[in-house]
N, CA, C and O atoms as a DFTB+ gen file, in Angstrom:
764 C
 N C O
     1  1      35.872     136.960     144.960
     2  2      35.352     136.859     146.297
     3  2      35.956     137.971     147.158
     4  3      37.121     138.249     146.872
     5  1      35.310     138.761     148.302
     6  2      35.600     139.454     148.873
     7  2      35.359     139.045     150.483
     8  3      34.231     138.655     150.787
     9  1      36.228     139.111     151.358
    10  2      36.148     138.604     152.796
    11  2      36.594     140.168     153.022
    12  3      37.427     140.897     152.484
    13  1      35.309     140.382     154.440
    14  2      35.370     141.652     155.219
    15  2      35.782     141.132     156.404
    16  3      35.807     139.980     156.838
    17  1      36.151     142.353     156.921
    18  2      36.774     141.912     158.908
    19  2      36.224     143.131     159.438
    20  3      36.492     144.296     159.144
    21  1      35.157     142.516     160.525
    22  2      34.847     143.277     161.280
    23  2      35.785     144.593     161.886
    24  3      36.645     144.320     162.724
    25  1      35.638     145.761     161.530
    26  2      36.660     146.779     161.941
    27  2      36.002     147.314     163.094
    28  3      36.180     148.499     162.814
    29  1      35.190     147.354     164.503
    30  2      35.519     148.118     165.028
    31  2      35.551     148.113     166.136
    32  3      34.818     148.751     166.891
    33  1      36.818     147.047     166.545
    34  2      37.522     147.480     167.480
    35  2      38.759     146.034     167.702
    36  3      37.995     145.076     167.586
    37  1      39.625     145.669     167.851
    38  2      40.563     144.561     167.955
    39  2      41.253     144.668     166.673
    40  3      41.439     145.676     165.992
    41  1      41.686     143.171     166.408
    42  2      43.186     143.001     166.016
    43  2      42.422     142.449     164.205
    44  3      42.918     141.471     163.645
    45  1      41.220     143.247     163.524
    46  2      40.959     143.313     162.147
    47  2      42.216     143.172     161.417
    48  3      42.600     142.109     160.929
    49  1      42.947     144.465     161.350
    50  2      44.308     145.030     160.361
    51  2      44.947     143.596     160.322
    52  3      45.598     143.415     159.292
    53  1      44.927     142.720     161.035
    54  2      46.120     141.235     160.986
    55  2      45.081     140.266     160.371
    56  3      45.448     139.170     159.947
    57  1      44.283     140.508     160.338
    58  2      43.308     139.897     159.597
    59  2      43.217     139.728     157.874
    60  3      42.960     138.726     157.206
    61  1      43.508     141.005     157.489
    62  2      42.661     141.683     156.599
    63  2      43.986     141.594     155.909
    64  3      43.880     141.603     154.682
    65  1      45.628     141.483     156.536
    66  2      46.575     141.556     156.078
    67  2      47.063     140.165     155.796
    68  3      48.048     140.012     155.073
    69  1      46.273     138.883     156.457
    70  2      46.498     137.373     156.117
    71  2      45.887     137.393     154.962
    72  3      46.509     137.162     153.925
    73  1      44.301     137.733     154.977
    74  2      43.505     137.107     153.622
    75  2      44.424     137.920     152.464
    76  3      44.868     137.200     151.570
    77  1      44.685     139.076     152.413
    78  2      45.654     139.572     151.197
    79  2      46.557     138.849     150.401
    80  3      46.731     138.518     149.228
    81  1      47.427     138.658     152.331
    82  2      48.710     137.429     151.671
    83  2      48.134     136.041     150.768
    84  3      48.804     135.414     149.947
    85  1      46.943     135.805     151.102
    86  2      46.389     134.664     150.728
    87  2      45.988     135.066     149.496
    88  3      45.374     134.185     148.894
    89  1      46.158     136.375     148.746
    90  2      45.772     137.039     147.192
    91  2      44.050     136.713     147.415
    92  3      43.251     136.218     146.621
    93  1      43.857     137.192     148.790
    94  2      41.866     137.647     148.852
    95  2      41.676     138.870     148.973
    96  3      42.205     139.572     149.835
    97  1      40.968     139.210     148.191
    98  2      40.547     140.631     148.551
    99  2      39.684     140.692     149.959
   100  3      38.705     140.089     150.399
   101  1      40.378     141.518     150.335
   102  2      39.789     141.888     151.915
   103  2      39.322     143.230     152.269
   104  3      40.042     144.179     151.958
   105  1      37.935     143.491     153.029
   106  2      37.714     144.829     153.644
   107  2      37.735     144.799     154.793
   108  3      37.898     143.807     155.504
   109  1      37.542     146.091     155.167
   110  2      37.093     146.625     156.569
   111  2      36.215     146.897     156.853
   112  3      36.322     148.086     156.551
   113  1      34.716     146.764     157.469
   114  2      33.219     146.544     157.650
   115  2      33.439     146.943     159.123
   116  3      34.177     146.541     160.023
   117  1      32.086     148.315     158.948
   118  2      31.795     149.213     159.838
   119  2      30.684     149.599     159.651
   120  3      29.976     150.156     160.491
   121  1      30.279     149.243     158.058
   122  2      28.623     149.989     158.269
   123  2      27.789     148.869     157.356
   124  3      28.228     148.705     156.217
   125  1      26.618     148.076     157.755
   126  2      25.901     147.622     156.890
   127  2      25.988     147.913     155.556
   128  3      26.269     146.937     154.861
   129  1      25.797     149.203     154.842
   130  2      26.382     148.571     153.369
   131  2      27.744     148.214     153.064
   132  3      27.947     147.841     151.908
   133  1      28.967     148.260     154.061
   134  2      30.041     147.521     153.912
   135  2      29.887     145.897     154.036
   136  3      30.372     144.990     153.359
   137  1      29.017     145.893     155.171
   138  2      28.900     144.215     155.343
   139  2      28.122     143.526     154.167
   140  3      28.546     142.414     153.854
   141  1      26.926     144.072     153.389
   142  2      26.196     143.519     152.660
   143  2      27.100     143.431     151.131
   144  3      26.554     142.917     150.154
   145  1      28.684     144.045     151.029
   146  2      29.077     143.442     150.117
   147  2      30.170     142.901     150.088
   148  3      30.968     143.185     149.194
   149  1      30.442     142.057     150.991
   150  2      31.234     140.912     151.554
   151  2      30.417     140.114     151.424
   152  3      29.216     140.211     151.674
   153  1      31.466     138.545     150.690
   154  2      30.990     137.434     150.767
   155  2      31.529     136.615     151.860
   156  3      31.114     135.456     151.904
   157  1      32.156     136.894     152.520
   158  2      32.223     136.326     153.772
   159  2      32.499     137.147     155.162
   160  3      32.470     138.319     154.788
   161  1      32.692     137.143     156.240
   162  2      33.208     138.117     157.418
   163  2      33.975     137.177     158.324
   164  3      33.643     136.039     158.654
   165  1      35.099     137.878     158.681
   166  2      35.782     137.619     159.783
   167  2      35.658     138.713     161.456
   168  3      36.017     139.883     161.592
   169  1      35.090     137.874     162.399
   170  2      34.836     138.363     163.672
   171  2      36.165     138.039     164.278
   172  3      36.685     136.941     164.476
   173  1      36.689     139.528     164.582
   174  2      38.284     139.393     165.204
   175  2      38.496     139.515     166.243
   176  3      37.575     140.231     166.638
   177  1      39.199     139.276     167.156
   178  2      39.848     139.318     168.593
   179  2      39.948     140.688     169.462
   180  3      40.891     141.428     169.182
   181  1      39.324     140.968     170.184
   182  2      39.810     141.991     170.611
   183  2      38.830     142.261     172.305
   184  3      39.269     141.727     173.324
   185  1      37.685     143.027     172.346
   186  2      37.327     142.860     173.698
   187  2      35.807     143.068     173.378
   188  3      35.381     144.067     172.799
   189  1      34.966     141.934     173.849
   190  2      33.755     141.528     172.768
   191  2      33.105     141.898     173.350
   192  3      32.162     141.372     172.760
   193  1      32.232     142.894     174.803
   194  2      31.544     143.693     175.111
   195  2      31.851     144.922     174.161
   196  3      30.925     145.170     173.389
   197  1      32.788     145.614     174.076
   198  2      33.110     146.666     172.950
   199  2      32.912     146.154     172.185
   200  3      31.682     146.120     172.159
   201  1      33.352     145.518     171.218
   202  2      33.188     145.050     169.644
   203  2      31.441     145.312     169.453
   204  3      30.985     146.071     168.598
   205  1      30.227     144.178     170.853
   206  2      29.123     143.878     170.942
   207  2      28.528     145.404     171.073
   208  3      27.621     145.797     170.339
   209  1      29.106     146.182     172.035
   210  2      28.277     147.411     172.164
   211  2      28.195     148.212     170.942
   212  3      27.291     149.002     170.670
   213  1      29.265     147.925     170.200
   214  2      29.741     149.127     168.790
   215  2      28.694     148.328     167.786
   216  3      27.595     148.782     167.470
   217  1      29.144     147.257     167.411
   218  2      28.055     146.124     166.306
   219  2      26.452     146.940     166.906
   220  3      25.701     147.226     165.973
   221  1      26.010     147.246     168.090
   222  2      24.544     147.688     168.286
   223  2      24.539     148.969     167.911
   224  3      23.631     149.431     167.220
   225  1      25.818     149.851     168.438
   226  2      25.618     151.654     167.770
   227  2      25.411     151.617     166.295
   228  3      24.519     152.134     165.623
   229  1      26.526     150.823     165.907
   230  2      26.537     151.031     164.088
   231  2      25.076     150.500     163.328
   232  3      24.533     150.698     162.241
   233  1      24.820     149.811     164.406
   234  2      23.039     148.678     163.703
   235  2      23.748     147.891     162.856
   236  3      23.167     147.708     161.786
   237  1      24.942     147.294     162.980
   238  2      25.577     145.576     162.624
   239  2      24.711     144.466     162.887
   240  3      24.626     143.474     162.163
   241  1      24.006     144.682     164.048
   242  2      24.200     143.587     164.659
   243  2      22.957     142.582     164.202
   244  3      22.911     141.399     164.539
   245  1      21.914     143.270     163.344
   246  2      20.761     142.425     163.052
   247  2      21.074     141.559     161.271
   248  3      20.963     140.383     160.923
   249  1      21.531     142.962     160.423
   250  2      22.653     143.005     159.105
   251  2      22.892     141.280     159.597
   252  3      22.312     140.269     159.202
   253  1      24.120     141.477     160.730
   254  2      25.402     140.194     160.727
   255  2      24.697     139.304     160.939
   256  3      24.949     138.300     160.274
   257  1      23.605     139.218     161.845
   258  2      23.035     137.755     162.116
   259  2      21.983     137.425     161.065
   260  3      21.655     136.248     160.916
   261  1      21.463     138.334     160.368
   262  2      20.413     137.343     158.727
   263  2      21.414     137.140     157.778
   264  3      21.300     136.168     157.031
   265  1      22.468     137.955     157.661
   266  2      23.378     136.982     156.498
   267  2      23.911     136.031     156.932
   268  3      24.013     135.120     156.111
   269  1      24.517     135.737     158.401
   270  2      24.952     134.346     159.122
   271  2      23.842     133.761     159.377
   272  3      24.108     132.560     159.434
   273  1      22.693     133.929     159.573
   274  2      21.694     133.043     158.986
   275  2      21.287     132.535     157.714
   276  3      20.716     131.458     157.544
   277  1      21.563     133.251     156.940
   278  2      21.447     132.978     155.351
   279  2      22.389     132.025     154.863
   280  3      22.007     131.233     154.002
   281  1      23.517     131.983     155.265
   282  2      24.729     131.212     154.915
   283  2      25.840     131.607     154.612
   284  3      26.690     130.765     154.321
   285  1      26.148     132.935     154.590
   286  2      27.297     133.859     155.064
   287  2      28.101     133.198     155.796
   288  3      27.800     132.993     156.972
   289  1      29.771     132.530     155.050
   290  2      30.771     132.321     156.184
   291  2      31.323     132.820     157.250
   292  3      32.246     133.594     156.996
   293  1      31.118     132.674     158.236
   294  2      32.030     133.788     158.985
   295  2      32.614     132.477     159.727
   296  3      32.169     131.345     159.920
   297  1      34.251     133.390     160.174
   298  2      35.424     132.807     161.165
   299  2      35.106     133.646     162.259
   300  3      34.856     134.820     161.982
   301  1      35.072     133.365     163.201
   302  2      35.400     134.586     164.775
   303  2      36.629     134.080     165.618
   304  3      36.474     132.886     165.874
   305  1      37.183     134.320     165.863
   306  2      38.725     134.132     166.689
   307  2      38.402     134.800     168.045
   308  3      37.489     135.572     167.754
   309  1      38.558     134.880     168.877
   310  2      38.444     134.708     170.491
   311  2      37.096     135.939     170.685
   312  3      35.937     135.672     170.369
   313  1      37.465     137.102     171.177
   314  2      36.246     137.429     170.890
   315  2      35.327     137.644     170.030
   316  3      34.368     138.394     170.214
   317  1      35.606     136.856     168.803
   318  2      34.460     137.026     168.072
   319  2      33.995     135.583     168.160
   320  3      32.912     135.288     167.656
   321  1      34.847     134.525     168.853
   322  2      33.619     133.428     169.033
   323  2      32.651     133.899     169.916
   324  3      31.474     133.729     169.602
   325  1      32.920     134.453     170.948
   326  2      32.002     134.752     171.855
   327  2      30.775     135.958     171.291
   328  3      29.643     136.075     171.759
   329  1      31.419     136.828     170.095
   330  2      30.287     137.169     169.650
   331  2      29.214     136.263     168.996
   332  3      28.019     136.559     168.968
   333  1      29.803     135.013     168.417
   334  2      29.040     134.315     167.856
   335  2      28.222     133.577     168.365
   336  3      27.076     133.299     168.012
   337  1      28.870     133.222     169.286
   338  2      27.947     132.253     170.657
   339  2      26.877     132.563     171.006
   340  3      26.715     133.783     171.017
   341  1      25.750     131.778     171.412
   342  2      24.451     131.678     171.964
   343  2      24.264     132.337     173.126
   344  3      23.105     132.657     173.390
   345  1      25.367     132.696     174.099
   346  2      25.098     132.910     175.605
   347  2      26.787     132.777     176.271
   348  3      27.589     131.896     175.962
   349  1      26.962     133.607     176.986
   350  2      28.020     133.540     177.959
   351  2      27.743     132.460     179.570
   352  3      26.568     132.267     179.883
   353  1      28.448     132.070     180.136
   354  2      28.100     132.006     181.679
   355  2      28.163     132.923     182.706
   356  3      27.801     132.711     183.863
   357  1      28.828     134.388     182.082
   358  2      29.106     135.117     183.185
   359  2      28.083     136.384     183.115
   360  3      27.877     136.921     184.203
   361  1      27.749     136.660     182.550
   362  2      26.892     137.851     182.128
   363  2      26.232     138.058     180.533
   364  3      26.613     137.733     179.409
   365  1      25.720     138.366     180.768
   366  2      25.113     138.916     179.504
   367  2      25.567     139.748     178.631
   368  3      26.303     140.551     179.204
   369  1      25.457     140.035     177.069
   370  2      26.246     141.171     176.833
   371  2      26.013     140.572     175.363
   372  3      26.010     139.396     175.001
   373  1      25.759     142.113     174.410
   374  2      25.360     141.718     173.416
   375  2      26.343     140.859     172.284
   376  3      27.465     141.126     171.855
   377  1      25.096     139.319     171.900
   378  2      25.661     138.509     170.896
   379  2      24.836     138.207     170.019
   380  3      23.611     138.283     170.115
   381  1      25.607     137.763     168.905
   382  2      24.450     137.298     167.571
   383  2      23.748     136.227     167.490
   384  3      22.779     135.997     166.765
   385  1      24.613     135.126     168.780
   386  2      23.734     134.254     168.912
   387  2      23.253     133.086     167.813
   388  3      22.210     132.441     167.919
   389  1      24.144     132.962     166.834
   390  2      24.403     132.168     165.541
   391  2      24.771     130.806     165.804
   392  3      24.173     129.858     165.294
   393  1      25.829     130.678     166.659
   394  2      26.404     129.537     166.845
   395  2      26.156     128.784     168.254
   396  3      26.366     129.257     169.371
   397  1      25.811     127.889     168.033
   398  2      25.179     126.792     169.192
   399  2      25.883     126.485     169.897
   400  3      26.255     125.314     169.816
   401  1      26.458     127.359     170.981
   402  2      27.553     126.747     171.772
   403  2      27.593     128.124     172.804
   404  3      27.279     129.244     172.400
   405  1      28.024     127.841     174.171
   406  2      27.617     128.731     175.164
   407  2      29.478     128.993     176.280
   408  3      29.846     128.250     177.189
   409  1      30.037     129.906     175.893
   410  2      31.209     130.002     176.361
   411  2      31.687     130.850     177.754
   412  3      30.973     131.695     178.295
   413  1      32.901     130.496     178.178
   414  2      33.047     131.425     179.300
   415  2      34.119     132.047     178.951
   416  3      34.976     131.366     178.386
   417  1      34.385     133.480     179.174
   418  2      35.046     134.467     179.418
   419  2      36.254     133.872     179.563
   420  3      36.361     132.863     180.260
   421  1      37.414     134.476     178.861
   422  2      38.538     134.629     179.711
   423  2      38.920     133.417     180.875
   424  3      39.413     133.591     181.990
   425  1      38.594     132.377     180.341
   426  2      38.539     130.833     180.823
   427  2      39.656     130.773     181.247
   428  3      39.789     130.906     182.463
   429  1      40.646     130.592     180.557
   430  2      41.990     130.518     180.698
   431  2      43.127     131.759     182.169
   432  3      44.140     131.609     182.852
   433  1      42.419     132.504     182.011
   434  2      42.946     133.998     182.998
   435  2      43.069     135.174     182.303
   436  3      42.585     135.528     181.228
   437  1      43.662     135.626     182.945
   438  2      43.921     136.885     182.864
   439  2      45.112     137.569     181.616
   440  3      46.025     136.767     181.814
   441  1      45.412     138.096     180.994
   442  2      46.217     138.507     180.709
   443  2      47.786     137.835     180.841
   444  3      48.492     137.446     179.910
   445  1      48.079     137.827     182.219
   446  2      49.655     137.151     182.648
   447  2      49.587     135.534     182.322
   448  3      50.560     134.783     182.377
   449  1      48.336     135.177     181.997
   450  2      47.813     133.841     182.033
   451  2      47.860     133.378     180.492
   452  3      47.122     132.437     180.203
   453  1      48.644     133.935     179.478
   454  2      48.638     133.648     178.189
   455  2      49.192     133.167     177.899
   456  3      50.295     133.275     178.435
   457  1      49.033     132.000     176.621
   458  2      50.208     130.799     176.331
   459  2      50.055     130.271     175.273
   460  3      48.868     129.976     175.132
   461  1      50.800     129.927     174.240
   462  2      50.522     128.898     173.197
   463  2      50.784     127.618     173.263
   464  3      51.424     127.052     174.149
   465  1      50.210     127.069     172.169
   466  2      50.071     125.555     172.593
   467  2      49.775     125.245     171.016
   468  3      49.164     125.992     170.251
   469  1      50.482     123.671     170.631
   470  2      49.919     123.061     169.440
   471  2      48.982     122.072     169.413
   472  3      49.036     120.969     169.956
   473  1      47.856     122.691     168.539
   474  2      46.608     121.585     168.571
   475  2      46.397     120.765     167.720
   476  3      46.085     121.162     166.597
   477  1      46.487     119.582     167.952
   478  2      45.761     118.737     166.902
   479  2      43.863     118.867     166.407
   480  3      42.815     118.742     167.041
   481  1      44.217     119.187     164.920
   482  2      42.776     119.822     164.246
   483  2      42.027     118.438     163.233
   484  3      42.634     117.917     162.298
   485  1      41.035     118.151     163.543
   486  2      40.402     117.012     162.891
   487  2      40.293     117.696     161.651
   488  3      39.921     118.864     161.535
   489  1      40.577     117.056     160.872
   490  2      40.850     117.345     159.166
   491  2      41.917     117.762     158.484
   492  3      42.002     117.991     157.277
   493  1      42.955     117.872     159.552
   494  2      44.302     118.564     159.326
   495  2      45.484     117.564     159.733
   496  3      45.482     116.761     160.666
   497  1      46.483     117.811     158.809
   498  2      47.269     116.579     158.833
   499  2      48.586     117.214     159.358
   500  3      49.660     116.681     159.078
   501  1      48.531     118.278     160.072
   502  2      49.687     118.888     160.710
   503  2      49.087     119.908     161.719
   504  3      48.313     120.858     161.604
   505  1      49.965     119.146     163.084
   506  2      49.339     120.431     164.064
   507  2      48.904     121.979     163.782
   508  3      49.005     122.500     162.670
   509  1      48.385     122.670     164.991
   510  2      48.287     123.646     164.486
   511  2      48.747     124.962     165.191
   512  3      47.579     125.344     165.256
   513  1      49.409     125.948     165.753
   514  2      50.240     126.361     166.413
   515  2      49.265     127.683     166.919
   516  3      49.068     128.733     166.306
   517  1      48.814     127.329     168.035
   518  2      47.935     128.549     168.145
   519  2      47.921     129.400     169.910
   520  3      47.852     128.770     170.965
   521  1      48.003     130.884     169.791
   522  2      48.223     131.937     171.096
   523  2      46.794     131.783     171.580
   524  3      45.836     131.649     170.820
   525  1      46.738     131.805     172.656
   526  2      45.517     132.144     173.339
   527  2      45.710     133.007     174.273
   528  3      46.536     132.815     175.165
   529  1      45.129     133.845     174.210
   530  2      45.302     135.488     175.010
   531  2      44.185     136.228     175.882
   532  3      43.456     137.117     175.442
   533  1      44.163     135.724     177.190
   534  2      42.540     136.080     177.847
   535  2      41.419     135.423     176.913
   536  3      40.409     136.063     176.620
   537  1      41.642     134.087     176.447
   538  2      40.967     133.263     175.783
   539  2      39.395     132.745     175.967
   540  3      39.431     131.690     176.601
   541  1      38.644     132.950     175.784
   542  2      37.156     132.056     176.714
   543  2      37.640     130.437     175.745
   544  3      38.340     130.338     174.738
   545  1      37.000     129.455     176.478
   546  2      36.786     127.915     176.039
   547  2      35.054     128.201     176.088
   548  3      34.242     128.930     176.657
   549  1      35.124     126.911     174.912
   550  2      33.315     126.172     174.894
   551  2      32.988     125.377     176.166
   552  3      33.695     124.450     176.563
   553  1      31.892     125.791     176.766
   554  2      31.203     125.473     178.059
   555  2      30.196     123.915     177.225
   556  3      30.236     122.707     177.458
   557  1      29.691     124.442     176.603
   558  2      28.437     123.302     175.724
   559  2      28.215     123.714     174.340
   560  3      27.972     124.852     173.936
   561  1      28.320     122.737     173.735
   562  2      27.789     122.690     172.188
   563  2      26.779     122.139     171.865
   564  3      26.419     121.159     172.517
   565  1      25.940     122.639     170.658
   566  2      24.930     122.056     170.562
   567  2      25.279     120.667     169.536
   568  3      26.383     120.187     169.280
   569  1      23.946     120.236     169.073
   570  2      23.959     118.860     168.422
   571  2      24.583     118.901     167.105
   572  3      25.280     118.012     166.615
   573  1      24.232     120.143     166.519
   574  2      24.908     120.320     165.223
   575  2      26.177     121.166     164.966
   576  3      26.379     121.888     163.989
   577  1      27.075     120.926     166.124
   578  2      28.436     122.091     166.175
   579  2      29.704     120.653     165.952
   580  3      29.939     119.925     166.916
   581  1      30.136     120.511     165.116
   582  2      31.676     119.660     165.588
   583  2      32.715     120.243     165.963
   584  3      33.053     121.203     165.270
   585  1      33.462     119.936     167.002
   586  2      34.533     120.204     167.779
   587  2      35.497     119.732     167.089
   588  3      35.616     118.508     167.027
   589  1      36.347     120.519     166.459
   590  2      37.824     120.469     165.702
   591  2      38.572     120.198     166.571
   592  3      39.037     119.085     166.324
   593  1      39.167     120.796     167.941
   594  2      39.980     121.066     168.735
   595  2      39.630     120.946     169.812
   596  3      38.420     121.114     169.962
   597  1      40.271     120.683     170.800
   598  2      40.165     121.084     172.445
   599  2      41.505     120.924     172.748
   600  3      42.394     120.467     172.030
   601  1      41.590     121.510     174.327
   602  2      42.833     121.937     174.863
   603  2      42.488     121.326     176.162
   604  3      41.272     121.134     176.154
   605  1      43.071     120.890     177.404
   606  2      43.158     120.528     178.521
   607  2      43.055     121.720     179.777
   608  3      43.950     122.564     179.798
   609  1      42.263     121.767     180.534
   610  2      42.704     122.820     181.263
   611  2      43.436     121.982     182.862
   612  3      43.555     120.793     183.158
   613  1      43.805     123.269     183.606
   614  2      45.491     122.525     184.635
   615  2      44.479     120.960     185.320
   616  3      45.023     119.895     185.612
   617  1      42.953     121.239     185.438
   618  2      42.628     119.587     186.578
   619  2      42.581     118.827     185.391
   620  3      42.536     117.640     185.714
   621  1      42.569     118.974     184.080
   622  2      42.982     117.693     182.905
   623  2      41.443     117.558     182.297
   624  3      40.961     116.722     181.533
   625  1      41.021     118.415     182.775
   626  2      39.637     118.447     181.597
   627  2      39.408     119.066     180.363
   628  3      39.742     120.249     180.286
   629  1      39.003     118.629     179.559
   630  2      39.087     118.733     177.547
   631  2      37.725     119.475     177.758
   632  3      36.561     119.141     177.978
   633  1      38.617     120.971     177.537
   634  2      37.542     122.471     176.581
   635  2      37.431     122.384     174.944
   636  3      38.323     121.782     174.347
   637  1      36.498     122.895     174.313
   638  2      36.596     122.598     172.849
   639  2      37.479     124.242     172.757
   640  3      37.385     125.017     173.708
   641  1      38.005     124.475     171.960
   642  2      38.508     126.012     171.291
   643  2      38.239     125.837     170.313
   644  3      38.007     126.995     169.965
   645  1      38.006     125.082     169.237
   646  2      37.770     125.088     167.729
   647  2      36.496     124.757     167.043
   648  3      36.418     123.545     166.841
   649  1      35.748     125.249     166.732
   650  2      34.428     124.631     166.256
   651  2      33.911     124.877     164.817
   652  3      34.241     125.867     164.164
   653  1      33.100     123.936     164.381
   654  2      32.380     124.473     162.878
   655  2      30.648     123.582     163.179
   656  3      30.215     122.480     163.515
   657  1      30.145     124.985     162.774
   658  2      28.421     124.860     162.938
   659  2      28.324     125.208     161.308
   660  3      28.090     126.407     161.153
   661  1      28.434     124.530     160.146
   662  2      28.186     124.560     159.173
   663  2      28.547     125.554     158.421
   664  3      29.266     124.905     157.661
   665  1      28.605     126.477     158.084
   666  2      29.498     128.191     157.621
   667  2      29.878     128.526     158.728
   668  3      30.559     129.550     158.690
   669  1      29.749     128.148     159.609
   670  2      30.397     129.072     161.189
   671  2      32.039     128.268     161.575
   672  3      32.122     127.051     161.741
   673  1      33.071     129.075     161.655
   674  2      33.952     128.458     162.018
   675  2      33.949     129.478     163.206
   676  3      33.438     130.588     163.061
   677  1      34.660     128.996     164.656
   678  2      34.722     129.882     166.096
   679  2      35.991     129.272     166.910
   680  3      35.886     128.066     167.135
   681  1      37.255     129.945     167.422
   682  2      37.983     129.555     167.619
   683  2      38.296     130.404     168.921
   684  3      37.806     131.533     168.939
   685  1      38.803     130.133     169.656
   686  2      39.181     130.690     171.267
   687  2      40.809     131.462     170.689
   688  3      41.017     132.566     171.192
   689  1      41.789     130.999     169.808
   690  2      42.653     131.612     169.696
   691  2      43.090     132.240     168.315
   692  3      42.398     132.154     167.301
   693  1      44.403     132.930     168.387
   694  2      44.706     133.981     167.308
   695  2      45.289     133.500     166.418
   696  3      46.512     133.573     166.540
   697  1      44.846     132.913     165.340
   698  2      45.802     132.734     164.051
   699  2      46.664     133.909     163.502
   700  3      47.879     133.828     163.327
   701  1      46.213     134.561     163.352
   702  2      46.300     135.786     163.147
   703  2      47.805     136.252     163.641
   704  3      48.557     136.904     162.917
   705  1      48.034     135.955     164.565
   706  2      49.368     136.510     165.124
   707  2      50.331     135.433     164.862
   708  3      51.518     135.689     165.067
   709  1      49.911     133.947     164.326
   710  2      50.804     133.476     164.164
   711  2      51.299     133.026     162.431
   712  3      52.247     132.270     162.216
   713  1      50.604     133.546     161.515
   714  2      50.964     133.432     160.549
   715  2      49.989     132.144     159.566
   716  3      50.076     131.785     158.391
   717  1      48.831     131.599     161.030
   718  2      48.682     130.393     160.035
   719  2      47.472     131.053     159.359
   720  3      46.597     131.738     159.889
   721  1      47.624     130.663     157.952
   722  2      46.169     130.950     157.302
   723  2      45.311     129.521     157.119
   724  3      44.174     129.618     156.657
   725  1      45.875     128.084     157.502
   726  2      44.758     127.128     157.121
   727  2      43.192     127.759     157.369
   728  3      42.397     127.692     156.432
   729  1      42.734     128.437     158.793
   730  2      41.631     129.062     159.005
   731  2      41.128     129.981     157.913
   732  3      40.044     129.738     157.382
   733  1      41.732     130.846     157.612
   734  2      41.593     131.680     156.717
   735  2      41.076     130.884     155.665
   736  3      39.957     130.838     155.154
   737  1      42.179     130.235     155.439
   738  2      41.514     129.134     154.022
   739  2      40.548     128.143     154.282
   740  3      40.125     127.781     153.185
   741  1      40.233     127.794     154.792
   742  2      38.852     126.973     155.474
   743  2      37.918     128.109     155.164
   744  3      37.455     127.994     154.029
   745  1      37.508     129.135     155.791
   746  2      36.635     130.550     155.900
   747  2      36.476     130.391     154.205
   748  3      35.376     130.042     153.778
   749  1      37.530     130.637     153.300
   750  2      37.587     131.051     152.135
   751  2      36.610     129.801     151.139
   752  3      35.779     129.950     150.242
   753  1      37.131     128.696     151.743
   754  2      36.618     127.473     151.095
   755  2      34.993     126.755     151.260
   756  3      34.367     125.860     150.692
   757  1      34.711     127.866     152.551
   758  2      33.189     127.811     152.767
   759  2      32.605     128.630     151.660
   760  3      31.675     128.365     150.899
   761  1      33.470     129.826     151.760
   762  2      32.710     130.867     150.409
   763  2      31.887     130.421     148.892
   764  3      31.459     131.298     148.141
C-alpha cells in the first residue's frame, strides 16, 4: 500500500514522516499522475486558500475529488478538512466538496489563540492528545458524517473537530505534531 500527502504547500514532510514510522510507504503528490498512484491521500495542514488555489494550478483538484468519490481514503487535518468540506461560512474558496459538513475558518482565533486539549474519540479507548492551531470547527454535518470528537468552545457549546463520512476521515487538529499515528492508522485501515 502506498499513502500520498498532498505536497503543495503546509506541514506534508510530518506527514509523510509518521506513515514511514508506521513502516507505510509514503509519497509526495503534486501532479495527477502522482495522485493516481496512491492508494490513499493525506490532506495536510497548512493555509487552505493556498493549498485550494495550487490543487486548481496543478489540475488536482477534479483527479482528488473522482478518486474521493470512488472510495479513495483520504485523512485531512485542519486545512485539509476544510479542503474537504462542502462550503465554508466565510467566503468562498476553492474545495472538493467530498465531505458533508460545512466549516468555519479559524473558529478558534488567531494564531496567539492556539492550544491543545485531550479528546475523547468514539472508538478509542484512550484519549487523544491533539494541537489546534488557527483551527476551523464543524458548523453542520450532514446525515451520513459521524462525529468522533467535539471540543467546547469559551460560551460551552460542543463543535465537532473529528469526523468520518465513510473513507473520509477530517479533523480540525494536528496529529502530526504530536506523534499520534492512531489517525494515520485508521486512514491506513480504510485502505
Amino acid at each position: 500500500m502506498i499513502v500520498g500527502a498532498l505536497a503543495l504547500q503546509g506541514d506534508f514532510r510530518e506527514h509523510i514522516a509518521m506513515l514511514r514510522a508506521l513502516d507505510i510507504e509514503a509519497r509526495e503528490v503534486r501532479t495527477p499522475a502522482e495522485l493516481e498512484a496512491v492508494d490513499a491521500l493525506v490532506v495536510p495542514g497548512g493555509e487552505s486558500t493556498t493549498i485550494g488555489r495550487l490543487a486548481v494550478q496543478y489540475g488536482l483538484m477534479e483527479p482528488m475529488r473522482g478518486r474521493i468519490r470512488a472510495g479513495m481514503p483520504v485523512l485531512g487535518t485542519c486545512a485539509g478538512m476544510i479542503m474537504l468540506a462542502s462550503g465554508t461560512v466565510e467566503y468562498d474558496q476553492p474545495q472538493l466538496g467530498v465531505l458533508d459538513a460545512v466549516v468555519r475558518r479559524n473558529a478558534f482565533g488567531r494564531q496567539v489563540d492556539s492550544f491543545e486539549a485531550s479528546l475523547d474519540v468514539v472508538g478509542l479507548d484512550a484519549p487523544m492528545h491533539a494541537v489546534f492551531i488557527r483551527a476551523p470547527w464543524i458548523v453542520k454535518v450532514g446525515a451520513d458524517v459521524d462525529v468522533l470528537a467535539s471540543i467546547q468552545d469559551e460560551l460551552g457549546e460542543s463543535h465537532p473537530v473529528l469526523v468520518r463520512q465513510d473513507r473520509i476521515l477530517a479533523t480540525s487538529f494536528h496529529p502530526e505534531l504530536t506523534g499520534e499515528t492512531r489517525l494515520h492508522e485508521m486512514l491506513v485501515g480504510l485502505a
